[in-house]
GULUMMI-279851 format. One line per 5 residues: number of its first residue (from 1); their letters; for each residue x, y, z of N, C-alpha, C, O. Coordinates in steps of 0.1 Angstrom, whole numbers, plus 2048, in hexadecimal, padded with zeros to 3 digits. Layout:
N
NUM) a) X/Y/Z/X/Y/Z/X/Y/Z/X/Y/Z | ...
// end
This chain:
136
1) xxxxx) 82E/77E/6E4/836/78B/6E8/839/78A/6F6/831/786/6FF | 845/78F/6F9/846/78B/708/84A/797/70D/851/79C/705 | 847/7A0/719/83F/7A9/725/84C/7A9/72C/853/79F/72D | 850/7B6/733/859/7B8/73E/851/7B1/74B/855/7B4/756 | 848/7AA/74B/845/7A5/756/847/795/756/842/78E/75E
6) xxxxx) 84B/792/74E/850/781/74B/855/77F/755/84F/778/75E | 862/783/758/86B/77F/75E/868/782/76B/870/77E/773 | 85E/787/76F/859/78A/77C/850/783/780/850/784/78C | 849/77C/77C/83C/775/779/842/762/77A/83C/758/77C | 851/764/776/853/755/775/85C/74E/77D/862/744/77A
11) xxxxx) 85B/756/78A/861/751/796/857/755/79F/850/75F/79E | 856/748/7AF/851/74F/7B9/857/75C/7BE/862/760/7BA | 84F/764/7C7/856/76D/7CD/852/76C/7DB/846/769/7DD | 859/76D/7E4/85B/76E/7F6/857/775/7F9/85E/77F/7F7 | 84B/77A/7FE/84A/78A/808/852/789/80C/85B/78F/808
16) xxxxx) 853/783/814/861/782/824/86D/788/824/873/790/82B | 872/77F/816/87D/780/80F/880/792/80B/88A/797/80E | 875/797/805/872/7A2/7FC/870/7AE/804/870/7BA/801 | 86D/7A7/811/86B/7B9/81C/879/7B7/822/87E/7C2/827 | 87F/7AD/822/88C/7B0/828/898/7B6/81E/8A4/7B6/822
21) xxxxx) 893/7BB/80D/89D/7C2/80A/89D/7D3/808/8A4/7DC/803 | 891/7D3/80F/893/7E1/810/88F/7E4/821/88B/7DC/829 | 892/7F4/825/890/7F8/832/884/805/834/87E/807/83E | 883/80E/826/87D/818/829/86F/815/82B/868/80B/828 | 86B/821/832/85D/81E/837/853/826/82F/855/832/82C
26) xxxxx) 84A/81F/82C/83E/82B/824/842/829/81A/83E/832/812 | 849/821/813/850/824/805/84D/814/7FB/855/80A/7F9 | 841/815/7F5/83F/806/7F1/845/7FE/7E2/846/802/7D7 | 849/7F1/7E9/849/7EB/7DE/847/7E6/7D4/844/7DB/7D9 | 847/7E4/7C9/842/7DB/7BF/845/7CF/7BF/851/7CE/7BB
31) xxxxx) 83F/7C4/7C1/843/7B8/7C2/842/7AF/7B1/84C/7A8/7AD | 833/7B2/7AB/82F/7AB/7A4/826/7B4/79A/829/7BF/79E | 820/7B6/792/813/7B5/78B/80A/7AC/788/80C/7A0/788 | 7FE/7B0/787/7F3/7AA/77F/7EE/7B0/778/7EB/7BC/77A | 7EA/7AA/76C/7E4/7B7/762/7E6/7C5/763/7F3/7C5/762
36) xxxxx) 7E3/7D1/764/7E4/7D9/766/7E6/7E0/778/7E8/7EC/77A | 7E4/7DA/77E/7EA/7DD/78F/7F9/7D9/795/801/7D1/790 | 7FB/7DF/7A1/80A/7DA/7A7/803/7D4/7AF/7F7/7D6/7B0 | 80C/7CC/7B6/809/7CA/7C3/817/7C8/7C7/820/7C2/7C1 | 817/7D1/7D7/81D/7DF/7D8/824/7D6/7E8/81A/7CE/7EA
41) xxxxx) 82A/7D4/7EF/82F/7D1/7FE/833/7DE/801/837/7E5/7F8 | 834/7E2/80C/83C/7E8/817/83C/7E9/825/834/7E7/82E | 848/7EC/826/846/7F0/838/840/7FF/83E/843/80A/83D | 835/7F9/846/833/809/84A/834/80D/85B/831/804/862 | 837/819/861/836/81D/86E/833/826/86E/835/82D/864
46) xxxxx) 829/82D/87C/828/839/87C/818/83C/876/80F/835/877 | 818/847/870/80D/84E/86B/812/851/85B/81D/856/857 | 804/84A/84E/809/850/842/801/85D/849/7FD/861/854 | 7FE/863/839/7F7/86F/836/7E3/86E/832/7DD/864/82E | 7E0/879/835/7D0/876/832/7D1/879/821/7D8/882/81C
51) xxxxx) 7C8/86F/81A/7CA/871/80D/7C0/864/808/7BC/85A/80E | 7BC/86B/7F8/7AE/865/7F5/7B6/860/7E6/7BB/869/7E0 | 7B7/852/7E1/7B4/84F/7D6/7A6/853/7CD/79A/84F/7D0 | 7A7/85A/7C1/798/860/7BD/794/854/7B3/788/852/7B5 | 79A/84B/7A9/797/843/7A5/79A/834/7A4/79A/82C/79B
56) xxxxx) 79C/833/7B3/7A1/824/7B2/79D/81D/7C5/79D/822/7D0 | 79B/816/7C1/7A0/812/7CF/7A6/808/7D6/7A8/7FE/7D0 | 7AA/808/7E2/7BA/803/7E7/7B5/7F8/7F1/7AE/7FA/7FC | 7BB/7EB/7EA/7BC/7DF/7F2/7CB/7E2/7FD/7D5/7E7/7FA | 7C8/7DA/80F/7D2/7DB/811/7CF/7CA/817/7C3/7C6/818
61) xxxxx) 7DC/7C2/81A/7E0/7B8/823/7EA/7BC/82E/7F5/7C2/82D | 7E5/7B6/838/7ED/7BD/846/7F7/7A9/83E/7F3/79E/83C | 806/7AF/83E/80A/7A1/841/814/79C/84C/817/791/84F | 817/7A8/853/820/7AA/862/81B/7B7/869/81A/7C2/864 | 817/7B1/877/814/7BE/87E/806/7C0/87D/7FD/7B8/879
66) xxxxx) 805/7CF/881/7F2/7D1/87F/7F4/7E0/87B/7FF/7E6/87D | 7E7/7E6/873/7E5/7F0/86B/7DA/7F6/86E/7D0/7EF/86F | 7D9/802/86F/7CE/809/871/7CE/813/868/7D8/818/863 | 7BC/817/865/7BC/81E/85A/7B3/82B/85D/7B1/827/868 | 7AE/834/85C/7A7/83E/863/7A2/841/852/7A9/845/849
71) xxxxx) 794/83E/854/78B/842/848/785/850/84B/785/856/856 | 781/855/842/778/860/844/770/85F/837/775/862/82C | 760/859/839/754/859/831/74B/862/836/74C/869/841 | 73F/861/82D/733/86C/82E/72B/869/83B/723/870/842 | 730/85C/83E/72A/85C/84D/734/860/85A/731/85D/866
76) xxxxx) 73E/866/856/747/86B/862/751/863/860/751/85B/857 | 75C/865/86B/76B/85E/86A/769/851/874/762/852/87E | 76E/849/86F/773/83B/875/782/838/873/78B/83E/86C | 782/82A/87D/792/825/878/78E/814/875/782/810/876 | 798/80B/873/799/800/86C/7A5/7FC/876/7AE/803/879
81) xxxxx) 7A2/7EC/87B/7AF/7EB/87C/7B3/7DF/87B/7AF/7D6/883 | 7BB/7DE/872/7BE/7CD/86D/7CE/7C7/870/7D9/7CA/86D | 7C9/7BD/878/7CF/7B3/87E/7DA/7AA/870/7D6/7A8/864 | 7E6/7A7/876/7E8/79F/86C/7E0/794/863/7D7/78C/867 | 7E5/796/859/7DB/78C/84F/7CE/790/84C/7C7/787/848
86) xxxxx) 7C9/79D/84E/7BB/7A3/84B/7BE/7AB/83E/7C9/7B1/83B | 7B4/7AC/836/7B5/7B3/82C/7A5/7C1/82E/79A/7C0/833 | 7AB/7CC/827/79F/7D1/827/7A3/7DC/81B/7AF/7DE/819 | 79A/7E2/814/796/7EA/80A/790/7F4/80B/784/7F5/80F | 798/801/806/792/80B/80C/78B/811/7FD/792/811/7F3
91) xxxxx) 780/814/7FD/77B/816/7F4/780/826/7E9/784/830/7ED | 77E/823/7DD/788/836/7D4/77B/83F/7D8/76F/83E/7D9 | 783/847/7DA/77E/857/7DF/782/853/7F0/78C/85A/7F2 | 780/84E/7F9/781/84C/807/78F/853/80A/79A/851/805 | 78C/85B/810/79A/862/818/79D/858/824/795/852/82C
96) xxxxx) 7A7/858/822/7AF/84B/830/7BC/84E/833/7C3/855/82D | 7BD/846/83D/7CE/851/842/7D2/83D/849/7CA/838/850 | 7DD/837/845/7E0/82D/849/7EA/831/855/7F0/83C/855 | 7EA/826/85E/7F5/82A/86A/7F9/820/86E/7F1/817/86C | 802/81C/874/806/80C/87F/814/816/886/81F/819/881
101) xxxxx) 80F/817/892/811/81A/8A0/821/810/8A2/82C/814/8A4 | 81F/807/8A0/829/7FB/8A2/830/7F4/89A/838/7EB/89D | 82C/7F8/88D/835/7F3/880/827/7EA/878/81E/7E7/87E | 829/7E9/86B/824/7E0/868/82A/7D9/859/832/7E1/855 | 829/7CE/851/828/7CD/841/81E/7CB/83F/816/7C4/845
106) xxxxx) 81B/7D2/834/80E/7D1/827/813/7CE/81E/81F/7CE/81C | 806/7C9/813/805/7C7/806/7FC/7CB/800/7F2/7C5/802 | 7FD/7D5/7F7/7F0/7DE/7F1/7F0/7D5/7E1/7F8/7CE/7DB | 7E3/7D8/7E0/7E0/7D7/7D0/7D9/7E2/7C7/7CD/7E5/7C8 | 7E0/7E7/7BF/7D8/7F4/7BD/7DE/7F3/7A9/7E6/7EB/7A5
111) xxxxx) 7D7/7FF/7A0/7DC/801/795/7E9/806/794/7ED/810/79A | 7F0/7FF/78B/7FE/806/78A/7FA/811/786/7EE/814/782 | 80A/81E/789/809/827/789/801/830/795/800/83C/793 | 7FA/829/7A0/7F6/82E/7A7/7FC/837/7B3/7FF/832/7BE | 7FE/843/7B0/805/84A/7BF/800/844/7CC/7F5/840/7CF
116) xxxxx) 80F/843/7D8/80B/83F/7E6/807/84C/7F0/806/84B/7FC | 804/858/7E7/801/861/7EF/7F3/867/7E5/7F1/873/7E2 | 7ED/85F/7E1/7DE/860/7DA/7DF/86E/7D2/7E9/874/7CF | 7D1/871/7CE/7D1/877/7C1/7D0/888/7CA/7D6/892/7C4 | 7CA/889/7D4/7CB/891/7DF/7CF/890/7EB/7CF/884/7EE
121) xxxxx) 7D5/898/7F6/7DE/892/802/7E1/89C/806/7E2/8A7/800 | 7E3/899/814/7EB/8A4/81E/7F5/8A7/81B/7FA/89F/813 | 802/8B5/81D/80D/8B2/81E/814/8A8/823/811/8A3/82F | 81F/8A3/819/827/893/812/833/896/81F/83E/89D/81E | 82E/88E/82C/840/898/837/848/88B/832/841/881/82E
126) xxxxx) 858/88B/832/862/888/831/861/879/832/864/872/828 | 85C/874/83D/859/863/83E/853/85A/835/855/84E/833 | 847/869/82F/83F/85F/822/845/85D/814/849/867/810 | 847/854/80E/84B/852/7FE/83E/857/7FA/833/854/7FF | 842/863/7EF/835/864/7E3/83A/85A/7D8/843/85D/7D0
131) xxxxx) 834/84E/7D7/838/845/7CA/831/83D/7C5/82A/838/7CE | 82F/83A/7BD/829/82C/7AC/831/826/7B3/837/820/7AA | 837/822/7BF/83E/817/7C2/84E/812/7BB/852/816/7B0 | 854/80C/7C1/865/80C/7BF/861/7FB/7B9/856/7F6/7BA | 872/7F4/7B1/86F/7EC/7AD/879/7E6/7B7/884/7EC/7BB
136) x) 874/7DA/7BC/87E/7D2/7C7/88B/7D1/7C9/88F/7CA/7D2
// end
């Protein structure tokens, strides 16, 4: 039986290639699947929103640029800040607010269907996509 994801699955894909067909910021991609997850590219600047995945939790890869993340756990707020080519995981329930000051690309891995403005969240301002992600 053959899957809307065949045809997706049976060619390489470019990040490189793939962040350069879109421009919006905060607004992620879907590149690929695996079993049941996306994994998601986009460009981000600026400040997202504070907001908590409640059952899942969110792989990111810094893959241009650097990313910073401002956690808030039971031991008080911290931040994260990953350098290109660092990956880090923020664990479900963790409220986090991602930011990059100077631009950055990521690549998330999360469950499809996953909102980019979690299952709780700040007011969504203008810059942010609320989305399950766009298809390339």
């Amino acid at each position: 039986m053959s899957n809307e994801n065949d045809t997706e699955s049976s060619a390489p894909i470019a990040l490189a290639q793939a962040l350069t067909s879109f421009d919006a910021l905060w607004s992620p991609r879907i590149v690929t699947r695996v079993n049941d997850y996306d994994v998601r590219i986009a460009k981000v600047e600026g400040d997202h929103i504070w907001h908590v995945h409640e059952h899942t939790d969110e792989f990111f890869l810094v893959l241009d640029g650097e990313l910073s993340i401002a956690l808030r756990e039971p031991a008080g707020e911290r931040s994260v800040t990953l350098p290109t080519g660092s990956v880090f995981t923020v664990p479900r329930g963790t409220e986090h607010k991602p930011s990059a000051p100077d631009g950055a690309s990521i690549l998330m891995f999360e469950p499809s269907g996953t909102l980019s403005v979690g299952d709780r969240h700040d007011d969504v301002p203008g810059h942010v996509d609320a989305t399950t992600g766009h298809a390339l």
